[in-house]
LOBA-46229 format. One line per 3 residues: number of its first residue (from 1); for each residue x, y, z of C-alpha. Coordinates in Angstrom, 1 decimal. Example, Ala and Ser with C-alpha at 12.3 -4.5 7.8 and 13.67 -1.06 7.14 Angstrom:
<rs>
1> 12.3 -4.5 7.8; 13.7 -1.1 7.1
</rs>
This chain:
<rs>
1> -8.6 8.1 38.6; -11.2 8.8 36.1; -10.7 10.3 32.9
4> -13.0 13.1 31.2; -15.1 11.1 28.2; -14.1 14.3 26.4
7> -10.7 14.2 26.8; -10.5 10.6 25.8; -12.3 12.0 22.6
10> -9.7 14.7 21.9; -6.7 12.5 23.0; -8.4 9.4 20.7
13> -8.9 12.2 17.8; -5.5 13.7 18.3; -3.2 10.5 17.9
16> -5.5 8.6 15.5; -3.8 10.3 12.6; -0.3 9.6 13.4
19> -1.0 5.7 14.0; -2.7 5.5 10.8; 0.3 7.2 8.8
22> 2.7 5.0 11.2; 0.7 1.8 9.5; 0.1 3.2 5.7
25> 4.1 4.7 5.2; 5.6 1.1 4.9; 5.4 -0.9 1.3
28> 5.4 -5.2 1.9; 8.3 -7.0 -0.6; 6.1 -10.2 -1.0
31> 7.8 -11.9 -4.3; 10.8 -12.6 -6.7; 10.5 -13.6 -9.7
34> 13.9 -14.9 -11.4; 14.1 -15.7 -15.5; 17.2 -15.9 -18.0
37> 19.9 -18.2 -18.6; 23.5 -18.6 -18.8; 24.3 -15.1 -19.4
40> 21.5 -13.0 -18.6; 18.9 -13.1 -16.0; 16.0 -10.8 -14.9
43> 14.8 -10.7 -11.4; 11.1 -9.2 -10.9; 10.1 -7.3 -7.1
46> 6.7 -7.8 -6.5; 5.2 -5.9 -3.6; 2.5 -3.5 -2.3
49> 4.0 -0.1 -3.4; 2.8 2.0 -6.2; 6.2 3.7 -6.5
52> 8.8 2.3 -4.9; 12.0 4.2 -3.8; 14.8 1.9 -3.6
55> 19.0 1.8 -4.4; 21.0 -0.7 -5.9; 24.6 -0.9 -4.8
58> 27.5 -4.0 -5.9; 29.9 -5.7 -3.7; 32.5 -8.5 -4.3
61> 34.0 -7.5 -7.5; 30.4 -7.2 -9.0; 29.2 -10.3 -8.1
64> 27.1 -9.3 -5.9; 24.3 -6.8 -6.3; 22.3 -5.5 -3.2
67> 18.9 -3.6 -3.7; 17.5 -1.7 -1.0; 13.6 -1.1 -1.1
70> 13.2 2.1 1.4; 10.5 1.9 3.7; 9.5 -1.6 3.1
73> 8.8 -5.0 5.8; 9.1 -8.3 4.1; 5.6 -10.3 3.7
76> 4.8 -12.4 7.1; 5.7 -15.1 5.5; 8.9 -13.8 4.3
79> 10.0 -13.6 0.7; 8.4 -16.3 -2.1; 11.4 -17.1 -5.0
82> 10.1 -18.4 -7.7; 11.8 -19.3 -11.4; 16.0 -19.6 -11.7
85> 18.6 -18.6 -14.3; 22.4 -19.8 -14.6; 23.9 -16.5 -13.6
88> 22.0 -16.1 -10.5; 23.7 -18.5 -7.5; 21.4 -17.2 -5.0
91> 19.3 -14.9 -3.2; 18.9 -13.6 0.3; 16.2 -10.9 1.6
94> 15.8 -9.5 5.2; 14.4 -6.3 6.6; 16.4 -3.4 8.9
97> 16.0 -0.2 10.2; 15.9 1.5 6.3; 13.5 -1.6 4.1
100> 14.3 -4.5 2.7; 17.7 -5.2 1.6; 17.6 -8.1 -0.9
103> 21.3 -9.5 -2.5; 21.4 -11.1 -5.4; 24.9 -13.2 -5.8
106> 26.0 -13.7 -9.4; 28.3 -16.5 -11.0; 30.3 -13.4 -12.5
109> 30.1 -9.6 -12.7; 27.4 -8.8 -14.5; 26.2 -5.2 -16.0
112> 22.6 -4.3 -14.6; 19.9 -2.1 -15.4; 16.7 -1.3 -13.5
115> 13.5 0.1 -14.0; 10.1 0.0 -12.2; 6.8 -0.8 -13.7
118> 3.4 -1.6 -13.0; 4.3 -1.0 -9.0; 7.2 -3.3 -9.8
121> 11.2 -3.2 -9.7; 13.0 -5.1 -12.7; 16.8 -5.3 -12.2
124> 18.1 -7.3 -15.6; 21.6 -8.3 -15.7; 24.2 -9.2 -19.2
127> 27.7 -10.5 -18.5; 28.5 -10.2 -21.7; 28.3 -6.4 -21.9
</rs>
């Protein structure tokens, strides 16, 4: 069966559009940076977006603190951790159906704050507020 060249144009011309939009909607989480000490600690979400839309939500008695980055994959190779700080045990990142979802487990509850800048999210926690 042969197809028209000019439908092929309109079909290729039609759907180019959506695949392009398909590719550009999705921000990459590429990096965490992680500074502070006993009591306080900063983590640092490097990534591709300009403005990110994300939520930050606790579990386990405050100890742990999930952050959800909408519409975000994690890097190909996955998530880079660099730096440490006493009142951070660990981290963990993976990507679902809504972005990335990256916890954060503390030695304690811990009061947090966050903020983006410069295409970045900062989430700083005190446990001594």
């Amino acid at each position: 069966m042969r197809v028209p060249c000019g439908l092929f144009v309109v079909l290729v011309a039609l759907l180019a559009p959506v695949v392009a939009f398909a590719e550009g909607g999705e921000s990459t989480v590429a990096r965490l940076h992680v500074t502070g000490e006993k009591d306080r600690a900063e983590i640092t979400i490097n990534g591709s977006f300009r403005i990110p839309t994300y939520s930050i939500d606790t579990l386990g008695d405050g100890k742990q603190v999930v952050i959800q980055v909408a519409d975000a994959v994690l890097a190909p190779n996955g998530l880079a951790v660099d730096g440490s700080a006493q009142l951070i045990v660990r981290t963990e990142a993976s990507t679902s159906a809504q972005g990335v979802r990256i916890v954060v487990g503390l030695t304690r509850k811990a009061a947090f704050r966050a903020r983006t800048e410069g295409g970045k999210i900062r989430v700083s926690f005190d446990a001594d507020e």
